[in-house]
C-alpha positions, -999 to +999 in steps of 0.1 A: +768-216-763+780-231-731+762-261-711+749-236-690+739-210-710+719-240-733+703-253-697+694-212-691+675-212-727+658-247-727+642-239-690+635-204-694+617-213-728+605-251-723+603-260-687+619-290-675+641-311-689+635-342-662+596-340-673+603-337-710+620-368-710+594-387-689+567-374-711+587-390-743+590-421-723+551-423-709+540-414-745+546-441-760+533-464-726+499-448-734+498-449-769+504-486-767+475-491-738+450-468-757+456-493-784+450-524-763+419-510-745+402-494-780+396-498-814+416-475-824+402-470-861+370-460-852+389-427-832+387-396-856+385-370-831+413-369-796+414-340-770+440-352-747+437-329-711+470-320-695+486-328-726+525-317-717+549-311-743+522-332-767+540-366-775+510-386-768+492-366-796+516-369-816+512-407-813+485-411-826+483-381-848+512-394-867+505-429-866+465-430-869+457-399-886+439-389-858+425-350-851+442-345-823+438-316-796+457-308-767+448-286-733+482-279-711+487-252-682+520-250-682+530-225-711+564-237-717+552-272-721+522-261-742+548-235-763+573-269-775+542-283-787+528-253-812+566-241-816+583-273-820+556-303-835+531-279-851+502-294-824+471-277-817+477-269-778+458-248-761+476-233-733+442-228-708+421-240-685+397-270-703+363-246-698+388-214-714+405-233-742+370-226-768+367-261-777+333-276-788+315-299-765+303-334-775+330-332-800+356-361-792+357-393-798+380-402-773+389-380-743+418-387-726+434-375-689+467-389-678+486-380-642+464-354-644+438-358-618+458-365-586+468-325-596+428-319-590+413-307-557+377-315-569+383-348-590+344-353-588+332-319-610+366-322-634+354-357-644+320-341-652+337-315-668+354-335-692+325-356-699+312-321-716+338-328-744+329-363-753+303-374-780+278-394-773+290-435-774+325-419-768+354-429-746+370-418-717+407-433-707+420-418-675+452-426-657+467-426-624+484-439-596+470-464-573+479-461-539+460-493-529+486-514-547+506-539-527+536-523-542+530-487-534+518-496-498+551-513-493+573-483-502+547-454-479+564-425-488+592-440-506+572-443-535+584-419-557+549-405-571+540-393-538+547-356-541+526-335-516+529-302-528+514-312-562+498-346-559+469-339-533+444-366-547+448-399-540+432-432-555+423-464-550+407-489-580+372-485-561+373-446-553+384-440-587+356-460-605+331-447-585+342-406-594+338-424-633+303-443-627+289-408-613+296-390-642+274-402-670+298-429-679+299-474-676+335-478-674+343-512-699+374-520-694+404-518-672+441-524-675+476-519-653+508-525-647+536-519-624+568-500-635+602-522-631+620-490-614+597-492-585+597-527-585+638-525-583+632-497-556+611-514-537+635-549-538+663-525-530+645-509-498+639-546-485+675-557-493+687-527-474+658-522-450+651-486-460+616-478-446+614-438-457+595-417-435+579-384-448+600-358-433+630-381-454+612-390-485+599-358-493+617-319-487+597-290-502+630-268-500+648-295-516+617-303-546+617-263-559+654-261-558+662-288-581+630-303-601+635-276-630+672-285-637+672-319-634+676-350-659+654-377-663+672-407-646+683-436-670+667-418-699+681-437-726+675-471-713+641-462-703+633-452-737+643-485-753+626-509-728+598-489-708+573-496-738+582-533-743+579-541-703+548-524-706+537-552-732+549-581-712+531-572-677+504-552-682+467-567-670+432-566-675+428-556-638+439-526-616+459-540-590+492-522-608+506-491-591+499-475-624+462-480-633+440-475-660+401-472-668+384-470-700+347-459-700+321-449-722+300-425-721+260-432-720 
């Protein structure tokens, strides 16, 4: 089978490459924080919302013995992980996918909820799903970082056509302390790719403006048949950066909260 003919297969049956990779990468990012931020012994039961290809579960599945349970959209992303890792994916909406409610130890949400149009009622929803004294982790950008307010539309998580809610540390606690939950604890960190974009911009005095940063022609064309750029190294020293700079605070581009629910 040609290069080509192999691309064909793995997008017409698995999505895209480019977010396959990242998920590998980011999976192990979160396993690590969920370890920092809980006890992780005392997690039984995971459902993990917007779960992707399922390496997060498989983290901690694999490593903690831990039920996991996944809910994914996308149905080629959901497929590789029922066809590929044996995970139990449910390829639905959260309120279709038959689960239990008050059932989870531990819910967790990452990049998922700058996706959300109504970020309020989707927190509720997954509160639904949580036992009683059970956790809540939920990821996602923070656009009130010094970092991401230096690059504007540079920064290479804003993506219009998908990303249409944005958050700040306050806005984002606020949705969580609405919802039935006391958030406990908080951590972040700031990727070293945007930190070397955003050294490179100043060196060069790049200062992108929207109608550069960002081409909706340009996005559909090519996200599905792309690679992940610098996979490899990435893989080996995303995880151990991670380590070394993450915080108990959310002033990181990448932030998250921890709560419990009451």
């Amino acid at each position: 089978m040609t290069e080509d003919s192999l691309n064909s297969y793995y997008q017409n049956n698995f999505g895209s490459r480019r977010q396959l990779q990242g998920q590998i990468v980011n999976a192990k990012n979160n396993s690590w924080i969920t370890q920092r931020l809980l006890e992780i012994g005392s997690i039984k039961t995971l459902l993990d919302i917007g779960t992707g290809y399922g390496f997060y579960m498989r983290e901690l599945q694999d490593s903690f013995g831990i039920e996991a349970t996944g809910v994914e959209l996308s149905k080629q992303e959901a497929s590789y992980g029922k066809e590929v890792m044996s995970l139990d994916i449910r390829n639905s909406s959260l309120a279709e996918a038959g689960l239990v409610e008050k059932n989870y130890d531990l819910v967790t949400c990452f990049e998922v909820i700058e996706h959300i149009p109504s970020p309020r009622s989707f927190i509720s929803e997954m509160v639904e799903y949580i036992k009683p004294g059970g956790h809540l982790l939920i990821m996602t950008d923070n656009f009130e970082s010094d970092i991401v307010k230096s690059l504007g539309a540079g920064f290479p998580k804003w993506i219009p056509h998908t990303h249409i809610s944005h958050f700040s540390p306050k806005t984002l606690e606020s949705l969580v302390d609405g919802a039935g939950l006391s958030v406990i604890r908080r951590a972040s960190y700031t990727p070293w790719e945007i930190i070397f974009r955003n050294y490179y911009y100043m060196l060069r005095g790049i200062k992108r403006r929207p109608e550069e940063a960002y081409q909706l022609s340009h996005v559909l064309e090519t996200e599905m048949d792309s690679s992940y750029k610098l996979f490899h190294l990435r893989k080996a020293i995303n995880k151990i950066w991670t380590q070394i700079t993450s915080r108990n605070n959310l002033d990181g581009a990448l932030m998250y909260i921890l709560a419990k629910r009451i």
